[in-house]
VOBAVEX-664826 format. One record per residue (C-alpha): residue in one letter; x, y, z. Coordinates in steps of 0.5 Angstrom, whole numbers, plus 500, padded with zeros to 3 digits. Layout:
<rs>
aXYZ;...
</rs>
This chain:
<rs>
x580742739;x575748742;x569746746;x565749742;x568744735;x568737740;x560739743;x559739735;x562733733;x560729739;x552731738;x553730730;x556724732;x550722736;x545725730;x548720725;x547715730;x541716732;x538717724;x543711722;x539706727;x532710726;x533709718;x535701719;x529700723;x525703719;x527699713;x526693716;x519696720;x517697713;x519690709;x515686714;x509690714;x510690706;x510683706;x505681711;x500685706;x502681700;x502675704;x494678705;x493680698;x496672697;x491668701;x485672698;x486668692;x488662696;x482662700;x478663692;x481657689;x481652694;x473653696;x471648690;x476643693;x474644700;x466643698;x468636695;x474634700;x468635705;x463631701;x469625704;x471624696;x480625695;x482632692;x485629686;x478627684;x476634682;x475634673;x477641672;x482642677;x487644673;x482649670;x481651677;x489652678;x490656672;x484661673;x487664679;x494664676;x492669672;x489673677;x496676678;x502676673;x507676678;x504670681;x510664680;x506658681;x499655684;x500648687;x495643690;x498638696;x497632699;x498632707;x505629706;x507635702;x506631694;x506635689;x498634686;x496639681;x501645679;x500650674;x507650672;x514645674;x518650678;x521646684;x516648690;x521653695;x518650702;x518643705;x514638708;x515640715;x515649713;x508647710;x506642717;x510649721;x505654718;x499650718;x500650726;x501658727;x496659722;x488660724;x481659721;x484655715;x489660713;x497660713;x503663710;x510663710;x517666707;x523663704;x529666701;x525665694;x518666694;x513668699;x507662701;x500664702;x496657702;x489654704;x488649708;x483643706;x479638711;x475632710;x469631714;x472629719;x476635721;x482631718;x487635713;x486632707;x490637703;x492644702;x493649696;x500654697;x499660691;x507662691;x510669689;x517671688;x520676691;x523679687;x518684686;x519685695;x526687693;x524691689;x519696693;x524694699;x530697695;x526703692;x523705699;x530705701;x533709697;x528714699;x530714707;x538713706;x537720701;x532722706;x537721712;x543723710;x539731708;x537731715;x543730718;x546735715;x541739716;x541738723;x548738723;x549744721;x543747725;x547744731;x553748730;x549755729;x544753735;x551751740;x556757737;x550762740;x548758746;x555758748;x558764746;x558766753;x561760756;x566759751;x568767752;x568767759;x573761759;x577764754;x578770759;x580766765;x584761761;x588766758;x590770764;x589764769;x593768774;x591775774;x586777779;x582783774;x578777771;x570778772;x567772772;x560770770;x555768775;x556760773;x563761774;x564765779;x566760784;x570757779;x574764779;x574764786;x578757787;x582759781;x585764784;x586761792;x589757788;x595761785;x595764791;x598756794;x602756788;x606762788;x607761795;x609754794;x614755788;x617761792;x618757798;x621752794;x625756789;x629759796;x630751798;x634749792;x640751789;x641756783;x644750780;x639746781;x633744776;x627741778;x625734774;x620729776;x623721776;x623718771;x617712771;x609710770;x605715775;x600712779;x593713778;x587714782;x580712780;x574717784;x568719784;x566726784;x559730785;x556734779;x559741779;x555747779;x559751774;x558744769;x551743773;x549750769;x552750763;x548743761;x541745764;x544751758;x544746753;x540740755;x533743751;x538744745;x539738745;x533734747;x530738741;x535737736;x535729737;x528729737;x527734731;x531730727;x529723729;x521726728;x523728722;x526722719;x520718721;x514723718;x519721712;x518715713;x511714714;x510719708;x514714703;x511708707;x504710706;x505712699;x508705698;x501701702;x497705698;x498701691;x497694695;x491695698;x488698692;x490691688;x486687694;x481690693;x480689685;x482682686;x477681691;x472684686;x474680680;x473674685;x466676686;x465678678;x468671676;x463668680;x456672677;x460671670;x459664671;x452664673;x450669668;x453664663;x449658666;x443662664;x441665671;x438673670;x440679675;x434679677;x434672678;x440670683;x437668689;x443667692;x447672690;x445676697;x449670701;x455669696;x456677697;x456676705;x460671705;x466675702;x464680707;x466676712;x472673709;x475679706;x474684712;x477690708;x471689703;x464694707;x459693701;x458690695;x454693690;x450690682;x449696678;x445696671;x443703670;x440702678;x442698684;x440691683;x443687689;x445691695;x450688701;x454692707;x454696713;x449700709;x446702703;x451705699;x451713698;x451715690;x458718692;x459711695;x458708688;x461713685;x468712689;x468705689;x472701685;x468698679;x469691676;x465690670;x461683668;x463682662;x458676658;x460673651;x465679650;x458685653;x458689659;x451688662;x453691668;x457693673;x460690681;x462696686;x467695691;x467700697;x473698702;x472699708;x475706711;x474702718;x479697717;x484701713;x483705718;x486700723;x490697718;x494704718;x494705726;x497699727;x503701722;x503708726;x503704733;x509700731;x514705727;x511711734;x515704738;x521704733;x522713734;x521711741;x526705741;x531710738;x529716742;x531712748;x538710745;x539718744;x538719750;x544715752;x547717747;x547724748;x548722756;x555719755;x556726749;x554731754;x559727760;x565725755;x565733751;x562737757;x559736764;x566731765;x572736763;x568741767;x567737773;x575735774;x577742772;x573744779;x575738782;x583739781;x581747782;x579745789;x585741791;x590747790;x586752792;x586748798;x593747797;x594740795;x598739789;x598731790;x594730784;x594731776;x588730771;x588728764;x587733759;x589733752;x587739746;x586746745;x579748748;x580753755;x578747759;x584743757;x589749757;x586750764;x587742766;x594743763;x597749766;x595746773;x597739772;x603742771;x604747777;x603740781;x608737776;x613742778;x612743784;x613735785;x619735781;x622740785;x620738793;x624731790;x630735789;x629739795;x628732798;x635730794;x639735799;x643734805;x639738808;x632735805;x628736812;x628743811;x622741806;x618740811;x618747814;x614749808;x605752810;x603746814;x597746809;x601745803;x601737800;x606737794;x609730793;x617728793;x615726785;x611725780;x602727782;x598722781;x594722775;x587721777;x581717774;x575719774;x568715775;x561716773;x554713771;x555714764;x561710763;x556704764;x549707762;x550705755;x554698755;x549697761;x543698755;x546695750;x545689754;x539689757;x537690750;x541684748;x537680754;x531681751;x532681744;x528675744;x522675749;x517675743;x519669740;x524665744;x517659747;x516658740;x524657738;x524652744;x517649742;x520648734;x526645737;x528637737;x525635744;x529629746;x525630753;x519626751;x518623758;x516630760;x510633759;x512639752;x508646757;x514643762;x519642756;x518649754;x519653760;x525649762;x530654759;x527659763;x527656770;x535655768;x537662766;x533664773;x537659777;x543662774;x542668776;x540666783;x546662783;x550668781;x547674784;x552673791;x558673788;x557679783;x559684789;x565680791;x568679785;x567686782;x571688789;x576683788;x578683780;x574691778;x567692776;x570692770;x573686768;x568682771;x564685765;x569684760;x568676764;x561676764;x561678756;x565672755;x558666757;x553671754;x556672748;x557664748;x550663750;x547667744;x552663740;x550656742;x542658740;x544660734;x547653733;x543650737;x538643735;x535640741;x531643747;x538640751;x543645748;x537649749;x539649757;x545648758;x546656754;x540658758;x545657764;x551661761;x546667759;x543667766;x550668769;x553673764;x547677765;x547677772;x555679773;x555684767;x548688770;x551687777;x557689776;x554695773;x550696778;x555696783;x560700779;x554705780;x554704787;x561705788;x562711783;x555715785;x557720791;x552718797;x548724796;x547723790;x547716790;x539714790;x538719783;x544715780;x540708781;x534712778;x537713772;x541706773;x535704771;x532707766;x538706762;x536697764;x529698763;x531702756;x534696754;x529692755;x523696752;x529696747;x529689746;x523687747;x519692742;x525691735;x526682737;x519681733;x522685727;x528683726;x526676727;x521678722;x526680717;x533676718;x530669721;x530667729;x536664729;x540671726;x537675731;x542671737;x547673732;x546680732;x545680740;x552676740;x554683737;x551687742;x554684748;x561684744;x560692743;x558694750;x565690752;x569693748;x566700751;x566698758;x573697756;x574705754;x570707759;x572703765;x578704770;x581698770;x580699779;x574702781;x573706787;x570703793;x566706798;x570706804;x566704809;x565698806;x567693810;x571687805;x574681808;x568679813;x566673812;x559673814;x556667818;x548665817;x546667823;x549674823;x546674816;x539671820;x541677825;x540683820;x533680818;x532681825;x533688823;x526692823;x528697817;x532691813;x526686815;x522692813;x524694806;x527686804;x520684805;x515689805;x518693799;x523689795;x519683794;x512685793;x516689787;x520684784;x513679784;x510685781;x515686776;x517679775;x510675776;x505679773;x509683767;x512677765;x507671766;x500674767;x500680763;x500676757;x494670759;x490676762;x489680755;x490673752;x483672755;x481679753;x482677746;x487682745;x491681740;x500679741;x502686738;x497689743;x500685749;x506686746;x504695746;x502694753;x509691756;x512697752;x507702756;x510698762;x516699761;x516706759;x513708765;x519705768;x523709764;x519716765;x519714773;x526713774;x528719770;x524723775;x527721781;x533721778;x533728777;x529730783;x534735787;x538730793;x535732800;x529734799;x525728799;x525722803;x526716800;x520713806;x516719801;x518716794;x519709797;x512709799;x508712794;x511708788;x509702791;x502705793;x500706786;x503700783;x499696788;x491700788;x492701780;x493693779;x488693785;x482696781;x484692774;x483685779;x476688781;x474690774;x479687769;x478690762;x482694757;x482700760;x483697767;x489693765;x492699761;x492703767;x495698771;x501697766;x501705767;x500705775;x505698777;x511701772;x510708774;x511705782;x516700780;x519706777;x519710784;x522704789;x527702785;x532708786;x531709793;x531701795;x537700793;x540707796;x537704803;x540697802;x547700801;x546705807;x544699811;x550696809;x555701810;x551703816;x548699822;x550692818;x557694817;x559688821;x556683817;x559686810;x556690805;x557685799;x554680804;x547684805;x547685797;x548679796;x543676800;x538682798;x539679791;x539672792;x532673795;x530677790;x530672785;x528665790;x521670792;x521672784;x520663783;x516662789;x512667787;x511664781;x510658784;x504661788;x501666783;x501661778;x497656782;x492661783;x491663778;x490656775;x484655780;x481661781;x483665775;x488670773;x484676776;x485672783;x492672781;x494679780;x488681785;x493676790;x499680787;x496686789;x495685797;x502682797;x504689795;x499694798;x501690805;x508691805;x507696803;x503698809;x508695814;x514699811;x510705813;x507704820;x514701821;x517708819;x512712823;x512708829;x520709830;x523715833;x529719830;x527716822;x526721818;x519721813;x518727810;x525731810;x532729807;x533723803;x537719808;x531714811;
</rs>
């Protein structure tokens, strides 16, 4: 396969994955919102029909009591045809009155579960068979004293749901190949260049006319130096063997060696080349699938709405209808005014009603109706002994219609950015595996013969100049190896050594190497942090709903005990993560970390009591803590020192992807497939990123070797290291503040202040999205800012300045705006710090605490981490219970913006450490 073809293949690869997922989440986006306004269009007629019962209820009679009831009853049941039953219930769930004799698709406890969650009266439900929308009715007390349940099949959903489907499915697949063939056509002429070029060397490998462009100009070069080694070596060696004498390696399995190699210039050059073509196309592709969608989802709404709005006319109309039959004139209801203003208020789609004869009788609304008001508005005839004498005039409201469509922008702008977030993932593992990888061991192995080592061999398979290149000098060490055993074989093998001094051949086969990156892990590593966070939206109230045998403790304590588990988990875990990736292989403590995650999820699926709940809380905690962890350290060890900082920037934009991920499609897909499905799919998510783990991983990872392994470490060295002004420092006056910041004040603060706002849960929802987006933009700067050249004090510095001033100022004036931009300010600081605080630990402790042990130090440092990320907790929580949330995240602030401070004067008052110049700090 030529580089060109497998680029292709891979990028339509990613292409197909990427419209695949946007298409399902799309689907999904769409039956929510789709059923949601069904549900509204229901609770119309529920609050219409159970106005009568709710005036006698409140009068202190029992509901049963109303004569025309059933007339009530079947009245609405004519408003839609669609509509399977209309039921008036007791508050045990007994059937009172029912327009027809289908059994009722809800229990007693369903109903009980939706009048809790419902508000002002109102609830709703779906099951399997039918959406509910019902009303409840109190007695003078405040008492339920029945409720009225309008049910509707969902045939009429699936119906919608499929046709809209059909529609994205054929949408999907023409962009895909036109996107594909686009690809193909955009990387044949970007390329065209490289690929000739590789074409040339490869072909004439030992020639020394080759010219070679200026991105592969040391490429060349090290390529020939290096068949000048191997010509002279092969030479040497032929003169050392006898003319009947063949070189064959041993027979046996080669060795393999797991390394980590620096970013390449040539492959540097060549992705920058096509990191904009494909960014374009991913995103050309991923825009154009979701302007399809919006296009078909609005096509779809708009009839919907159009229905409520009649049926909210009709309503109107029947009332005037019965008044004019009672003998009442137009020009006589006094009340008239009061019973439009009340639907106003009820039915917030609604801007004004109008009564037109040949002139305006009644007027009500935000204003006067235009003439081109009257004209555009939906007319409702009134209809008396079989005449028209006047007409009703709806206007809608084009301000909440408005809004009604911002929201169904906001949540399908969150699913693109979910998916785009995935494409970059994608397209990370695409570029590496196709690309940036094949180059990268081509220069590395070119070096070690131009060097004159020919101990080591890569694996390279196919027909592109790349694998013919990686082929021909694996095979030069091949028979280089194969005949220095031979050579060794003779009675007078020593003479082997009198080969140049600078020459490396092994008597045998050379070492296949293995080679290490951050993208074996971005992806598996996403998918997990996904999975973790699937269901932070909904996962309280799934505990909430649960059988709590824990009557004893109070039900707010009940409710946060899975959390507390899943917390001490980790910090009970978090210790031995590096250790263990260092004795078993980053890899299979993954591949054992999966094993409790994957449980965990399970267990919710088929838990039944809070109890249960727990005890799969501790397995989760744990299996999270050792799959990130191994990850995280796979990385460390992996990463090149000099580059090792950018590497743990983009090694958290992949962990806070996930949970951007995670958070923003858990309330959908629990929307649409039930709570309890969503572990299942979590379960899934865990299970796929062991099996890629498994294929990117080598089963022995590289280890840094300055890292010190054996050491048992004793609690006064580790008491020692915090004596330790740099370590005392960065532990206490970086890493802590910033893991309050993130952990207090985005995960249990955030959330009660915008509460108290009166921001709704999808916007406080939008606003930990907002969060973790900067977290993403954040990491992905420092990532790829060019290494040296700014400080890690720099960075480390001005992150947490900015996310401490930013939630400084939302303290001292909390509003919307303030709140934002301290969302914006703390995840583009956490962002900055979170990189090169871990690439000054890892210095630390290969460096100047070398003696207590690297595992021990990051150890420690995790530990830490999460006892500050409890006790601040504790302390903030207590605060803010006392003197308000602002105080709490006002205390947050000063914890940040001192530590921060004593980081810098530490750094300033300190000889020889460097601030502004390299990233060594």
């Amino acid at each position: 396969m030529t580089l060109l073809t497998r680029i292709w293949l891979s990028l339509t690869i990613v292409l197909a994955i990427v419209i695949t997922i946007l298409s399902v989440l799309v689907k999904l986006q769409n039956e929510a919102v789709y059923s949601q306004l069904l549900r509204q269009r229901l609770s119309v007629i529920a609050a219409a029909t159970a106005a009568p019962f709710r005036s006698v209820s409140e009068l202190g009679l029992p509901i049963a009591t109303i004569r025309n009831a059933e007339a009530l009853l079947n009245r609405a049941y004519q408003t839609d045809p669609a509509i399977s039953n209309i039921v008036l219930l007791d508050p045990s769930g007994k059937v009172v009155w029912s327009v027809s004799d289908e059994p009722i698709p809800f229990t007693a406890r369903q109903m009980g579960r939706a009048m809790e969650e419902g508000s002002n009266g109102m609830w709703d439900l779906e099951t399997a068979a039918a959406l509910v929308s019902g009303a409840s009715i109190l007695d003078e007390s405040g008492e339920p004293s029945g409720a009225l349940a309008v049910i509707y099949p969902t045939e009429e959903l699936r119906t919608h749901n499929s046709l809209i489907s059909s529609q994205i499915r054929m949408s999907a697949v023409v962009l895909l190949a036109g996107f594909s063939a686009l690809a193909y056509v955009a990387l044949r002429y970007r390329l065209r260049a490289t690929v000739q070029t590789l074409n040339d060397i490869a072909t004439r490998a030992e020639e020394d006319t080759v010219v070679a462009t200026r991105d592969f100009a040391d490429f060349h070069t090290a390529l020939v130096a290096g068949t000048a080694k191997y010509r002279m070596a092969l030479a040497n060696l032929t003169a050392l063997m006898p003319a009947d004498r063949g070189g064959s390696p041993p027979a046996g399995v080669q060795s393999a060696d797991a390394i980590s190699v620096p970013d390449c210039p040539m492959a540097v050059a060549v992705s920058r080349r096509l990191t904009l073509l494909i960014a374009a196309l991913v995103l050309g592709a991923t825009v154009s699938l979701g302007a399809v969608a919006y296009r078909s989802i609005d096509q779809s709404f708009a009839p919907e709405l159009e229905r409520r709005t009649k049926l909210i006319g009709t309503i109107a109309n029947d009332a005037i209808a019965r008044t004019l039959q009672a003998g009442v004139s137009l020009d006589m209801m006094v009340g008239g005014r009061d019973f439009f203003r009340s639907l106003l208020h009820d039915f917030p789609e609604i801007s004004s009603f109008a009564l037109v004869t040949n002139r305006p009788i009644l007027e009500v609304g935000d204003g006067p109706p235009t003439p081109t008001m009257l004209k555009t508005g939906i007319v409702v005839p009134i209809v008396v002994d079989g005449k028209a004498i006047a007409n009703l005039v709806v206007i809608k409201n084009a301000g909440y219609l408005s809004r009604e469509f911002r929201d169904v922008v906001l949540d399908l702008l969150v699913v693109t950015l979910v998916t785009i977030l995935l494409a970059v993932e994608l397209v990370s593992v695409m570029t590496n595996h196709s690309l940036a990888g094949p180059l990268n061991r081509l220069d590395y192995i070119l070096k070690l013969q131009a060097a004159g080592d020919f101990s080591r061999t890569i694996l390279a398979h196919g027909i592109s100049a790349v694998d013919q290149l990686g082929q021909a000098l694996s095979l030069r060490a091949e028979r280089l190896g194969a005949m220095m055993a031979t050579v060794r074989g003779l009675p007078d093998g020593n003479r082997a050594l009198q080969l140049e001094p600078g020459l490396i051949i092994p008597a045998g086969r050379p070492l296949i190497m293995r080679f290490c990156s951050l993208s074996d892990v971005r992806l598996p590593l996403f998918l997990i942090a996904a999975a973790d966070s699937f269901s932070l939206s909904f996962f309280s109230l799934y505990v909430r709903d649960a059988d709590n045998p824990l009557t004893w403790l109070n039900p707010g304590i009940v409710i946060s005990l899975p959390l507390a588990a899943y917390l001490i988990a980790i910090v009970a875990g978090s210790p031995y993560a590096r250790p263990l990736s260092k004795r078993f292989g980053h890899r299979n403590l993954f591949l054992f970390a999966s094993i409790p995650a994957a449980l965990a999820n399970i267990g919710y699926f088929i838990s039944s009591n809070v109890v249960e709940i727990i005890f799969f809380s501790v397995l989760s905690g744990i299996g999270y803590a050792f799959a990130s962890l191994s990850c995280q350290d796979y990385v460390i060890d992996a990463a090149p020192k000099e580059q090792r900082g950018q590497a743990l920037g983009l090694f958290h934009v992949a962990l806070f992807g996930g949970f951007y991920a995670g958070t923003a499609l858990g309330g959908v897909m629990a929307d649409r497939l039930g709570e309890r499905s969503v572990f299942l799919v979590c379960a899934a998510l865990i299970l796929t990123s062991a099996a890629m783990i498994t294929q990117m991983l080598p089963a022995a990872s590289h280890v840094s070797a300055t890292a010190k392994t054996g050491d048992r470490a004793s609690l006064g060295q580790l008491l020692g290291a915090m004596t330790d002004g740099k370590f005392a420092t960065l532990l206490f006056g970086i890493i802590l503040p910033q893991t309050i910041l993130d952990q207090v004040f985005i995960s249990y603060l955030l959330s009660l202040q915008m509460n108290a706002l009166g921001a709704s849960t999808a916007d406080t929802g939008r606003m930990m999205m907002i969060y973790f987006l900067m977290v993403i933009l954040s990491g992905s700067l420092y990532g790829r800012l060019p290494a040296g050249k700014i400080s890690a004090v720099t960075i480390t510095v001005a992150g947490a300045l900015l996310g401490g001033v930013t939630l400084l100022a939302a303290a001292a004036m909390t509003g919307g705006w303030t709140m934002l931009a301290a969302a914006i300010g703390t995840g583009l600081g956490y962002g900055l710090v979170t990189g090169p605080q871990t690439a000054t630990v890892m210095e630390l402790a290969e460096g100047r605490l070398a003696h207590i042990g690297s595992e021990k130090i990051v150890g420690t440092v995790r530990v830490m981490e999460r006892l500050g990320s409890v006790a601040g907790l504790i302390v903030i929580a207590g605060v803010a219970g006392r003197f308000g949330y602002s105080a709490g995240m006002g205390l947050i602030a000063i914890l940040v913006l001192a530590g921060v401070g004593t980081y810098f004067i530490y750094h300033v008052a300190s000889p020889g450490l460097p601030i502004l110049d390299g990233r060594k700090a």
